[in-house]
C-alpha positions in Angstrom: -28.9 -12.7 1.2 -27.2 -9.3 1.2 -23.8 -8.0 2.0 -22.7 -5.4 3.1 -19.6 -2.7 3.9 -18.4 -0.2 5.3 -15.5 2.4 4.4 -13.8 4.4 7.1 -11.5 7.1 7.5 -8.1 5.0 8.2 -7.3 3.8 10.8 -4.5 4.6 13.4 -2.6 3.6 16.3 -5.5 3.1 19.2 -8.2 3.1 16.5 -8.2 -0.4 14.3 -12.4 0.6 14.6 -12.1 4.2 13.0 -14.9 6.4 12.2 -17.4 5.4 9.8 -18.3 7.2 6.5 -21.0 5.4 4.8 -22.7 2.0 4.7 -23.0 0.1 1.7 -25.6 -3.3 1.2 -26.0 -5.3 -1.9 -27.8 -8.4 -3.0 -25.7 -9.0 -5.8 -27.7 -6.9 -8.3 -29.1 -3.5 -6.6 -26.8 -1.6 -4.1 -27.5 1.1 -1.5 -25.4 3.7 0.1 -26.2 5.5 3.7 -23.9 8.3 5.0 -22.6 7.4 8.3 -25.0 11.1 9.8 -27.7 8.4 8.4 -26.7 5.2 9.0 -27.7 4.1 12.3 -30.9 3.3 11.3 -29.8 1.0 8.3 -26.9 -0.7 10.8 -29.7 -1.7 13.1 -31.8 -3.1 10.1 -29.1 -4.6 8.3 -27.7 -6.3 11.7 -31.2 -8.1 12.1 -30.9 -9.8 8.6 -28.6 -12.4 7.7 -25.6 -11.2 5.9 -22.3 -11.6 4.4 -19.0 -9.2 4.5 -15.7 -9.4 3.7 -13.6 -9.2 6.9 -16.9 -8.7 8.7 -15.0 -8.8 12.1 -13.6 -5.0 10.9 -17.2 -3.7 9.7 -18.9 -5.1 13.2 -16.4 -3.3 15.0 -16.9 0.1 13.3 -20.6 -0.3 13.5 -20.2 -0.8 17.1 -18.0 2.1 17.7 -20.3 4.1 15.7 -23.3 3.5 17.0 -22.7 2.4 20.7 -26.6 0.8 21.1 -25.4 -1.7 18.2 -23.3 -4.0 20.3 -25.6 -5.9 22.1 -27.4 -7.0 18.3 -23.9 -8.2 17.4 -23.2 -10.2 20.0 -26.7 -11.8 19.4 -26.2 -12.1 15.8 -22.9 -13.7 16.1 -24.2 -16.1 18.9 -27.5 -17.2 16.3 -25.0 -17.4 13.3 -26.5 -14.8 11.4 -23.5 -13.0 10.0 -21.1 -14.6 6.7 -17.6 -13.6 5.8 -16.2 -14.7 2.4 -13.0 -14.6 3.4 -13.2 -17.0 5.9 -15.7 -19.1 3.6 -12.7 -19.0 0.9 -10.2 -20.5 3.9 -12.6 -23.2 4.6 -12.9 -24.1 1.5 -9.0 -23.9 0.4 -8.5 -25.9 4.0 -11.0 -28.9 3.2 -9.3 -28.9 -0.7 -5.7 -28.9 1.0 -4.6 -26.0 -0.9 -4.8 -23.4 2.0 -2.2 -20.4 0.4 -1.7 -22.7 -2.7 -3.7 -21.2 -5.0 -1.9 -19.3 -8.1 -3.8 -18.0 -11.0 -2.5 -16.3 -14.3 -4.8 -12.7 -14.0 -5.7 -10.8 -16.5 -2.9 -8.8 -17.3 -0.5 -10.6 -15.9 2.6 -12.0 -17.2 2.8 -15.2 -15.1 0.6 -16.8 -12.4 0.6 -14.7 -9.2 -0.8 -16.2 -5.5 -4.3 -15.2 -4.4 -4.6 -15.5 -0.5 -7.6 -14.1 1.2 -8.4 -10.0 0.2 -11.5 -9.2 -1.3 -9.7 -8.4 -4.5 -7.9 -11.7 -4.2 -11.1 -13.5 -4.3 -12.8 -11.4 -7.4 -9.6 -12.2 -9.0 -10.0 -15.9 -8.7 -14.0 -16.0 -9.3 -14.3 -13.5 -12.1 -10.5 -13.1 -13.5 -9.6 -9.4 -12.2 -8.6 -7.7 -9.3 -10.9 -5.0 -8.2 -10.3 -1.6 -9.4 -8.0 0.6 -7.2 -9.9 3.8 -7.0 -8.3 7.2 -5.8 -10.4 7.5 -2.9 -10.5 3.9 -1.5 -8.0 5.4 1.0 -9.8 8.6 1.2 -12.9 8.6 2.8 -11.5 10.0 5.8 -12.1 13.2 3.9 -15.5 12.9 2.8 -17.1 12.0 6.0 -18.2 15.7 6.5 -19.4 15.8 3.1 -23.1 14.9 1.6 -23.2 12.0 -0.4 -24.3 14.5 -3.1 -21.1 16.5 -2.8 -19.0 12.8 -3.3 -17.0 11.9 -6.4 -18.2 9.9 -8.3 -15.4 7.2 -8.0 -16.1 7.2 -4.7 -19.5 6.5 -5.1 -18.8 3.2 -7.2 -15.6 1.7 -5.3 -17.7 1.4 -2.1 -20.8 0.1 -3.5 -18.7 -2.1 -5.8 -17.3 -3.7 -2.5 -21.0 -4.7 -1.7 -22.0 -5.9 -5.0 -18.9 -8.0 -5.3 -19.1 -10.3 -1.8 -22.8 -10.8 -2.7 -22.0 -12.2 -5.7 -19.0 -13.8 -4.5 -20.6 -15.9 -1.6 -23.1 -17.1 -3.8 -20.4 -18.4 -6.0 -18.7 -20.0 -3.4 -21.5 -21.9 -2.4 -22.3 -22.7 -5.8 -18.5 -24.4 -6.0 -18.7 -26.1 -2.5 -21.9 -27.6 -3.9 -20.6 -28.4 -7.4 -17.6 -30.1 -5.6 -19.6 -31.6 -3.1 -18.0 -30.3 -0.2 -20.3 -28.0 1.6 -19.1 -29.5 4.5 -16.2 -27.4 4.4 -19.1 -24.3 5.0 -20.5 -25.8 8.1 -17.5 -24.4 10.4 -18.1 -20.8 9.5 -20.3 -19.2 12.3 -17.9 -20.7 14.6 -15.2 -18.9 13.0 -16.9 -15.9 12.6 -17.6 -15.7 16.5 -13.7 -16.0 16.9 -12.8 -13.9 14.4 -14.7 -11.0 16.1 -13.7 -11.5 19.4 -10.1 -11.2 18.5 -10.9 -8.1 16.3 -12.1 -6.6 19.5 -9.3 -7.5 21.3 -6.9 -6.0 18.7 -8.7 -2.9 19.1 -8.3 -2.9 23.0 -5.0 -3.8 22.8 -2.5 -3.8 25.7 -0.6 -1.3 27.7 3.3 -1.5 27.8 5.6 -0.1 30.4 8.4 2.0 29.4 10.5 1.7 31.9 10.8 -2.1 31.1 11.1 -1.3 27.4 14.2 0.7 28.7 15.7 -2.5 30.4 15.7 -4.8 27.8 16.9 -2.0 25.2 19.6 -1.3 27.6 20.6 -5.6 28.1 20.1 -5.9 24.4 22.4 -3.0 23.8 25.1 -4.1 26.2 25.5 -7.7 24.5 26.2 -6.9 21.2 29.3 -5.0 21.3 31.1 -8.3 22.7 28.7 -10.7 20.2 30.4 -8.4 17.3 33.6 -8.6 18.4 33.6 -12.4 18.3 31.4 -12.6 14.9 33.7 -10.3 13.3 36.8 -12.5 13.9 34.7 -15.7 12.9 33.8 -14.1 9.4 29.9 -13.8 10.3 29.3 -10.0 10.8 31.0 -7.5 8.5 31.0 -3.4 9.4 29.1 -1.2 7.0 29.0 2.5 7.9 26.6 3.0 4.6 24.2 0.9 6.7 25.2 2.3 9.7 26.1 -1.0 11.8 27.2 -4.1 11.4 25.7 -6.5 9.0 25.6 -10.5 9.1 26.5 -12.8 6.9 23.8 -15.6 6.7 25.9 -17.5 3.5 28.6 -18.4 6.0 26.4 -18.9 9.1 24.7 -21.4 7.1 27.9 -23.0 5.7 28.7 -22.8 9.1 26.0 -24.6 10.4 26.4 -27.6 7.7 30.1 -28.2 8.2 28.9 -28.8 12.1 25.6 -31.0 12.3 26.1 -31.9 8.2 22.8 -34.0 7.1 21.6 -34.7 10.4 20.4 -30.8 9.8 16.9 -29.4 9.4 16.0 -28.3 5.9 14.7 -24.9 5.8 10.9 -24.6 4.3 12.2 -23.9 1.0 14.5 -26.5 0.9 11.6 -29.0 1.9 9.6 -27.8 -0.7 13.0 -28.4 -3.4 13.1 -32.0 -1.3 9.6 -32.7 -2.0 9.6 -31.5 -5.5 12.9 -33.6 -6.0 14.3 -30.9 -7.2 17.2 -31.9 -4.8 18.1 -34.6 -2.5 18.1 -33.7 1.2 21.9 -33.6 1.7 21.9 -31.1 -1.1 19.8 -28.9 -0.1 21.8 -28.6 3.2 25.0 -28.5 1.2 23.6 -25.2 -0.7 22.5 -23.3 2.4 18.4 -24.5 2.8 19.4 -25.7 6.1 17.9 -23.8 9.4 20.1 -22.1 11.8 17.9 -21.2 14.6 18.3 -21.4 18.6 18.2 -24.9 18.7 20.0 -25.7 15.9 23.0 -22.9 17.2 23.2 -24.8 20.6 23.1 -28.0 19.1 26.0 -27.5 16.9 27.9 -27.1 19.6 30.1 -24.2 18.1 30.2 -21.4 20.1 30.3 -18.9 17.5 26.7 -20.1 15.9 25.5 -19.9 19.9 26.7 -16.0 19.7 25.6 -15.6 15.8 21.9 -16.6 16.9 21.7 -14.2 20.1 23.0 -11.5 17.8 20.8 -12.0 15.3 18.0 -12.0 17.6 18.9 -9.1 19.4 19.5 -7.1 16.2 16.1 -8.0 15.1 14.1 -7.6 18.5 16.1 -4.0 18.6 14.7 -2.9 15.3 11.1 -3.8 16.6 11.0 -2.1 20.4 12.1 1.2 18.8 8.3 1.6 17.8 7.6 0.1 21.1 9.3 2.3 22.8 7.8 5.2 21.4 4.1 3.8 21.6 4.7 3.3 25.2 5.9 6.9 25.9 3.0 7.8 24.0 0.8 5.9 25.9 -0.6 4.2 23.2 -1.5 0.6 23.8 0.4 -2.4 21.8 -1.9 -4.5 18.9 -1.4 -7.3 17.3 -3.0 -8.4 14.2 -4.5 -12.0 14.2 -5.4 -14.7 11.6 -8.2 -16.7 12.6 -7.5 -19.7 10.9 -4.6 -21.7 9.7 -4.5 -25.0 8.8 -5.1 -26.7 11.7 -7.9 -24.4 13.0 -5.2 -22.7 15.3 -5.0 -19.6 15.3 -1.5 -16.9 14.8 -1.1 -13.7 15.6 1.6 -11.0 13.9 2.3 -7.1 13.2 0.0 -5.2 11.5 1.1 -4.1 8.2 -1.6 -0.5 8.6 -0.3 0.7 12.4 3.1 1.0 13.9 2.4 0.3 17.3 2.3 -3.5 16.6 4.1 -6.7 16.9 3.5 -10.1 17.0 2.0 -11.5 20.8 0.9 -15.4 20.9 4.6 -15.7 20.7 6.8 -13.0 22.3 10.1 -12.6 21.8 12.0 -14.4 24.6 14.9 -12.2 25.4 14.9 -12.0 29.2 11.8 -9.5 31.0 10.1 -8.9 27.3 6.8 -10.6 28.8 7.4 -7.8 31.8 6.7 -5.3 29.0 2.9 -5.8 29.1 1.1 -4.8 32.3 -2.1 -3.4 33.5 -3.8 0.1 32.9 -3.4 2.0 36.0 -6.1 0.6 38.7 -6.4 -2.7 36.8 -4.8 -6.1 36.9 -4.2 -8.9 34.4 -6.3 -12.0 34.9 -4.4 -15.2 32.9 -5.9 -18.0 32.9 -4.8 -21.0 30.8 -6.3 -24.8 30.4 -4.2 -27.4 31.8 -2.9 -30.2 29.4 -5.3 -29.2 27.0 -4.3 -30.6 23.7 -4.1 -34.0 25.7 -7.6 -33.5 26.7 -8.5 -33.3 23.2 -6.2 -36.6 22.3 -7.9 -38.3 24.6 -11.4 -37.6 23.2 -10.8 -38.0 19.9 -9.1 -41.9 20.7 -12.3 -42.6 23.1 -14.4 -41.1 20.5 -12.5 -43.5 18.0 -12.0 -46.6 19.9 -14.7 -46.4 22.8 -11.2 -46.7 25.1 -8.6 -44.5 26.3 -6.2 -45.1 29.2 -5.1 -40.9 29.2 -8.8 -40.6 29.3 -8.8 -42.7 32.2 -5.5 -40.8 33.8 -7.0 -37.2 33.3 -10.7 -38.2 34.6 -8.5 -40.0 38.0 -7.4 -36.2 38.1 -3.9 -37.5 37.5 -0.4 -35.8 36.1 -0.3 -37.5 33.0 3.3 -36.5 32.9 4.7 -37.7 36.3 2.5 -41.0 35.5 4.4 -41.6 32.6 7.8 -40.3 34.0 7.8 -42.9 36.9 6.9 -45.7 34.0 10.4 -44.3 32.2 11.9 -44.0 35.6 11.4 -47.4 36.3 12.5 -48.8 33.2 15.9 -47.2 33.2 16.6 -47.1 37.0 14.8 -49.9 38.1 12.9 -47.2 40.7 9.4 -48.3 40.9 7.0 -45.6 42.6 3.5 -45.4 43.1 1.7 -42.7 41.4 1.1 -41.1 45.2 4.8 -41.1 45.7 6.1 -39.8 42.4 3.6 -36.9 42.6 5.3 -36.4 46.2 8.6 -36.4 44.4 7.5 -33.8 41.9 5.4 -31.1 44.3 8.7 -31.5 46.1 10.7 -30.4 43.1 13.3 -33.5 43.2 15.4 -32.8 40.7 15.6 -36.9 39.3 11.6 -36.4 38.8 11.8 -33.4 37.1 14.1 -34.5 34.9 12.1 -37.7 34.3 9.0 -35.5 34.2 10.6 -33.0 31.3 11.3 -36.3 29.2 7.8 -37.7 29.7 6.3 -34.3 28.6 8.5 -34.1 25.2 7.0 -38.3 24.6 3.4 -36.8 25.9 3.4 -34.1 23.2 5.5 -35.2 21.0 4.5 -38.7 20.0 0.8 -37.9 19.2 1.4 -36.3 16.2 3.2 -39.1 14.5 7.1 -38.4 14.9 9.3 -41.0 14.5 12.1 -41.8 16.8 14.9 -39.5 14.8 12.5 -36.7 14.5 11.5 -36.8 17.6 15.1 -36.8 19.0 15.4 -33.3 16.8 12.2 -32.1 18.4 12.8 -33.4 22.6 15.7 -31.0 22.1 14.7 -28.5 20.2 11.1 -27.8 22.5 12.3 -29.7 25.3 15.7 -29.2 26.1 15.7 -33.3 26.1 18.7 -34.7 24.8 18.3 -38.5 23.5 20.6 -40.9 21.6 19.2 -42.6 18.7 18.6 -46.0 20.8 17.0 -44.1 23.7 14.4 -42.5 21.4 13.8 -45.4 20.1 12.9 -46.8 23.9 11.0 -43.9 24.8 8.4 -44.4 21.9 8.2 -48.3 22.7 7.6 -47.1 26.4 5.2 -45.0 25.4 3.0 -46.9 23.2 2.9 -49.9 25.9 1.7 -46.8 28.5 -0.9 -45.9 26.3 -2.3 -48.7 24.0 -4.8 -47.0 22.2 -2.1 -44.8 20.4 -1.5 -47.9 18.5 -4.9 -47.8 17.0 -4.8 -44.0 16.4 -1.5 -44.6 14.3 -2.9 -47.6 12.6 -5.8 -45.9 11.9 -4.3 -42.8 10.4 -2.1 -45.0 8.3 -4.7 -46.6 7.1 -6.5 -43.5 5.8 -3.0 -42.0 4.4 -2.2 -45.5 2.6 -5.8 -45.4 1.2 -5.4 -42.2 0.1 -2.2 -43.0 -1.8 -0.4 -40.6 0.8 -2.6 -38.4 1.3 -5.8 -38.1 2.9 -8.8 -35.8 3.9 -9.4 -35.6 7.8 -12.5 -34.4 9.1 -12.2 -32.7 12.5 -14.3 -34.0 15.7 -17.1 -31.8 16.7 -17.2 -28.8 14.2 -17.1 -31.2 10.9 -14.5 -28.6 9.3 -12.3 -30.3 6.9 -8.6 -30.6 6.2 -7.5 -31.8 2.5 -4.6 -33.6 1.5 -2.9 -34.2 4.7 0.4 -36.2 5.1 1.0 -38.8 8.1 1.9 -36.3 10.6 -0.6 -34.0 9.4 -3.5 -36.0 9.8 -2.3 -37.2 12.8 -1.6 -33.9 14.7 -4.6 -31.7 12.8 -7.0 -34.2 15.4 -6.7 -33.0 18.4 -5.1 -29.8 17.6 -8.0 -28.5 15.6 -10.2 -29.6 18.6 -8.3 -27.3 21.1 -8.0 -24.6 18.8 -11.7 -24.7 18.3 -12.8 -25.2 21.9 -10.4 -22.3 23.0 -11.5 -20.1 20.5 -15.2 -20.8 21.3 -14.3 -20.0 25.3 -12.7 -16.8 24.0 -15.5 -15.2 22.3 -18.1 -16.4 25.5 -15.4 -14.6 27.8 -15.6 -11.7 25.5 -19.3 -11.8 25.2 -19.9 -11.7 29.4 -17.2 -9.5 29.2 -18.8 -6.8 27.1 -22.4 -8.3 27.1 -23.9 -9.6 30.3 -23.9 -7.1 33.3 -24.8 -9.9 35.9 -21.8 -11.7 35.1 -18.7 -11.1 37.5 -16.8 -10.8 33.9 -18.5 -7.2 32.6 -16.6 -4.9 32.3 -13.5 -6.8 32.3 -11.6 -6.6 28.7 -10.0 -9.1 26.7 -6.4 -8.3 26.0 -4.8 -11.5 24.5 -5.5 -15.0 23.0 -2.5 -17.4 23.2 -3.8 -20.4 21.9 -5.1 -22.5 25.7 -4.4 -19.5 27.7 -7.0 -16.0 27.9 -5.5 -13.3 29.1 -7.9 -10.2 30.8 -7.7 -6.9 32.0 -10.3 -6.3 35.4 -10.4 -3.3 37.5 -9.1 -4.5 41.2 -11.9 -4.7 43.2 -13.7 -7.3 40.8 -10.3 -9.0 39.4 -10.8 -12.0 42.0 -14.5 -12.7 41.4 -13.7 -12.1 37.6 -10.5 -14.9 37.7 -13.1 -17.3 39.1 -15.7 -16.9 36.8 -13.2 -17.0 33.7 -12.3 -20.7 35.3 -15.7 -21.3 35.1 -17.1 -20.5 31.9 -13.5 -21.3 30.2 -14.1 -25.0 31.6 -18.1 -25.1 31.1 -17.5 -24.0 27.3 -14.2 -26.3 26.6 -16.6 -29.4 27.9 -18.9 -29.0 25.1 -15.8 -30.3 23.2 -14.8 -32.9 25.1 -18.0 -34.2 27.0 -15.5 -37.3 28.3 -12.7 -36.0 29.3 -12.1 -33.9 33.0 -11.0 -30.4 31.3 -9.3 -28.2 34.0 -8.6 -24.3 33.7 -6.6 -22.1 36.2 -6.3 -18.2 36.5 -4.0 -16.0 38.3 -3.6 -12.2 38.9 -0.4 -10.5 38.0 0.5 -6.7 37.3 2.6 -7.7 34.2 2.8 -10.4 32.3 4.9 -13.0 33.2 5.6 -16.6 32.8 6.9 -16.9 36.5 3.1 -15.7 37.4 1.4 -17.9 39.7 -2.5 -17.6 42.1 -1.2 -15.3 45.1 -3.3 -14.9 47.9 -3.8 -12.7 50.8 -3.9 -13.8 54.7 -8.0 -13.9 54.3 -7.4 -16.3 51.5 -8.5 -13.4 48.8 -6.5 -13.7 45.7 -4.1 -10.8 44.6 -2.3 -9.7 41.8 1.3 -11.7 41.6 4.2 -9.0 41.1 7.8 -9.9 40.2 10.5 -10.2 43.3 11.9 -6.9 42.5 8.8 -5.1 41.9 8.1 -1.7 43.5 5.7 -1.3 46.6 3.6 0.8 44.7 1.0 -1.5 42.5 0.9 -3.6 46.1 -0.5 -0.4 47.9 -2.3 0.5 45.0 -4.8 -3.3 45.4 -4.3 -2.7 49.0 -6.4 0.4 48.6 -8.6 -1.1 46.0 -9.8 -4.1 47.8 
């Protein structure tokens, strides 16, 4: 097999595909370079064989914006599984072993054992003892691109065909482990992952456009809170003044001491002081005692002292300050936002965070949720925003998994009747406490209605719906109802709601039995392999196992609906999707950019092909998927239609007339 490389000039903000400078292939022994004046030739060849990279996602893309005629052969090479990645081989592997960001080796040179995630370097360290050499130009090749491979340094020369050498010789040593280990089924998830990681590469590189004037807003609110936050922090002994550091700075040692003196050991531990816990290093009232105890938004409004409440919104409004500064200037630059994604964690989800290499970034599958930051993002000018998200998705995927498992599933049965498995459930907890009994037809009434006693009763069935599955107990989940939910329960009440929950749907019993059993065989741990793609997850506790089920199975059926939108997208000129780009992937929901005059064919198909490709999953279970228009992105978003029925781009109440006129004139 060979591998190969690229090296670029670096990239930029609007350019995560910069221009090429030379192509480098290997089979582990011989190496070639092309210069990039040469090299379309080569790219064609080499994107016919199979091969193997290291971040392949990043050389595809430069390829591609290279040599234009190249995209069509990725697409096709991604689709037939052609293409390898080490890095992503290396996660597999680390996941099915449990020791995903685990690993530590002593290096060469080194005076203690050091991490080794998931860089090229990372992985020669841990298969041949040594990070790769550094070379002077490995940032330089920016410079050389106008220059003759004759006229190149030397070092130069070697760094970039090293980089092919070394992932041909390193794949072939990682298959050589997973076979020594017996675990090539760790491998057999790869192309799937490959496909994903490449679609949201792309999308990185599109990126989205953000709207200064909003950027302005929230600045502005953000800027007009803390002065009266300060005042009250500085009197509680939370925020000091520093004119060295030109503001005031808070003091997390007494928010924390704080925060234990209010909620004592009914706290959260923070990571580290789980891990200090699990070593038992400490005991868990300890831990909290000496500051490892979490003092986020829940946490602040659960204390119920005011002053955390205020500590938390400054905090957040000091850090969400810092980050729309570049923000700011990218969008008076007109410079698109990107975020950087990671493929794969644990589960098979995916997360998404600020590039470390461009300054126009920050993290999106998550925004911050200070008032009208989603408002932010919007459209280029004569486009819209298609969203379109899957409805109760990771319930879909629960209720394969447990038919799959058991040959039975009531929420299977629920979903399939094309019922709200929430307001089923909620009239069940209705019942029970007032004695209310309603027919399924009736509470559904209740809720399109917007009663408030079913909402409420609907809000608590959704915190049991996703809650429960992944193993929680009755005191974590009363932590978790309030923290996700809003839900506040009292110890005897959570302890209904998950007897009311199991009776509602029996076959939960035999997941949890059967999970058990696996974890108690295991000694407390135990290795789960995930329906449909056969990936593997090592050493998971009970709540691991039980929630890496159906998680990894939406992660995976989203992801492989993101990369067919992307490919019909980019790909497929009879589909009502090209020429549409993909913006953003948050986990069950796609988000698109469409020019007007296509946008409501376009939100249609998406439905389509998002449902057709998510069924492959879950052949059992009715999977549902719904799009709407809107001008910016906003949670308040909803399908908007015209008086011929045509659907429109949603815009906020206060919105301008302007984008309306603007579709008006489009369609």
């Amino acid at each position: 097999m060979l591998a190969a490389d690229t090296e670029t000039a670096l990239m930029a903000p609007a350019l995560l595909a910069p221009p090429l400078a030379c192509i480098t292939y290997s089979d582990g022994e011989q190496d070639n370079i092309v210069h990039w004046s040469e090299g379309e030739k080569t790219a064609v060849w080499l994107l016919e064989q199979e091969l193997t990279t290291a971040n392949g996602s990043y050389d595809l893309a430069v390829l591609w914006a290279q040599y234009p005629e190249t995209r069509d052969r990725i697409f096709e090479g991604l689709v037939n599984g052609q293409y390898h990645d080490v890095l992503i081989r290396q996660k597999l592997m680390d996941i099915g072993a449990g020791c995903y960001r685990k690993v530590f080796r002593r290096i060469a040179g080194a005076e203690k054992a050091t991490p080794l995630r998931y860089s090229l370097s990372d992985l020669h360290a841990r298969y041949f003892g040594s990070h790769m050499e550094k070379d002077e130009w490995r940032l330089r090749y920016g410079e050389l691109r106008e220059l003759p491979l004759s006229a190149w340094p030397e070092g130069a020369i070697r760094y970039a065909t090293y980089d092919a050498v070394a992932t041909a010789r390193i794949h072939d040593l990682e298959t050589e482990a997973a076979i020594k280990q017996g675990k090539t089924h760790n491998l057999h998830d790869e192309a799937a992952q490959m496909r994903a990681a490449f679609a949201l590469s792309v999308a990185s590189c599109w990126g989205i456009r953000c709207d200064v004037k909003q950027v302005e807003k929230v600045i502005t609110l953000i800027d007009s809170e803390q002065p009266t936050l300060a005042k009250t922090l500085l009197n509680a002994f939370l925020v000091r003044w520093e004119k060295s550091k030109d503001g005031y700075v808070r003091n997390e040692k007494n928010a924390k001491a704080m925060m234990f003196k209010a909620v004592g050991d009914s706290g959260e531990l923070t990571k580290t002081g789980y891990e200090k816990v699990k070593k038992r290093e400490m005991t868990k009232a300890q831990a909290l005692a000496a500051g490892y105890i979490k003092i986020d938004e829940e946490w602040c409004e659960a204390s119920g002292d005011p002053n955390l409440v205020s500590y938390y919104h400054f905090r957040q409004n000091q850090l969400l300050r810092a980050k729309l500064g570049n923000i700011h200037l990218a969008a008076k630059a007109g410079l698109p936002i990107q975020t950087s994604y990671e493929v794969l964690m644990e589960t098979g989800r995916t997360s998404s965070s600020a590039s470390k290499l461009i300054w126009n970034s920050m993290a999106l599958q998550n925004p911050p949720r200070k008032g009208g930051m989603r408002e932010c993002f919007l459209a280029r000018p004569g486009c819209t925003l298609i969203a379109c998200d899957y409805g109760q998705a990771e319930l879909v995927s629960l209720a394969q998994v447990t038919y799959a498992a058991f040959g039975y599933s009531k929420m299977r049965d629920l979903l399939n009747a094309k019922m709200d498995i929430h307001v089923d459930f909620g009239k069940e907890v209705m019942a029970t406490r007032k004695g209310v009994k309603l027919s399924y037809e009736d509470a559904w009434a209740l809720h399109k209605k917007k009663d408030k006693e079913m909402k409420d009763f609907r809000q608590l069935a959704k915190a049991a719906d996703f809650g429960f599955p992944g193993g929680l107990g009755w005191a974590s989940f009363q932590s978790y109802a309030r923290k996700a939910w809003g839900v506040e329960l009292t110890a005897e009440e959570s302890k209904q709601l998950k007897s009311y929950w199991l009776r509602h749907f029996p076959e939960m019993r035999l997941y949890f039995k059967w999970i058990s059993d696996l974890v108690e065989a295991g000694k407390g741990l135990t290795d789960i392999q995930q329906y449909m793609s056969g990936r593997w997850r090592g050493r998971c506790f009970y709540t691991q196992a039980a929630n890496t089920l159906f998680q990894g199975l939406t992660a995976d059926a989203a992801k492989a609906a993101f990369f067919e939108v992307s490919r019909l997208c980019y790909t497929v000129k009879s589909s009502d999707l090209y020429g549409c780009r993909p913006l953003l992937f948050v986990h069950d929901e796609i988000i698109t950019e469409a020019r007007l005059e296509q946008a409501a064919a376009a939100a249609k198909e998406m439905e389509r092909v998002m449902i057709e490709v998510y069924r492959q999953y879950t052949p059992d279970v009715r999977i549902t998927a719904d799009a709407h228009l809107m001008q910016c992105w906003s949670k308040d978003a909803e399908a908007t239609f015209d008086e011929r029925g045509k659907m429109i781009p949603w815009e906020p109440p206060e919105a301008e007339d302007e984008r309306a006129e603007e579709w008006l004139v489009a369609a």
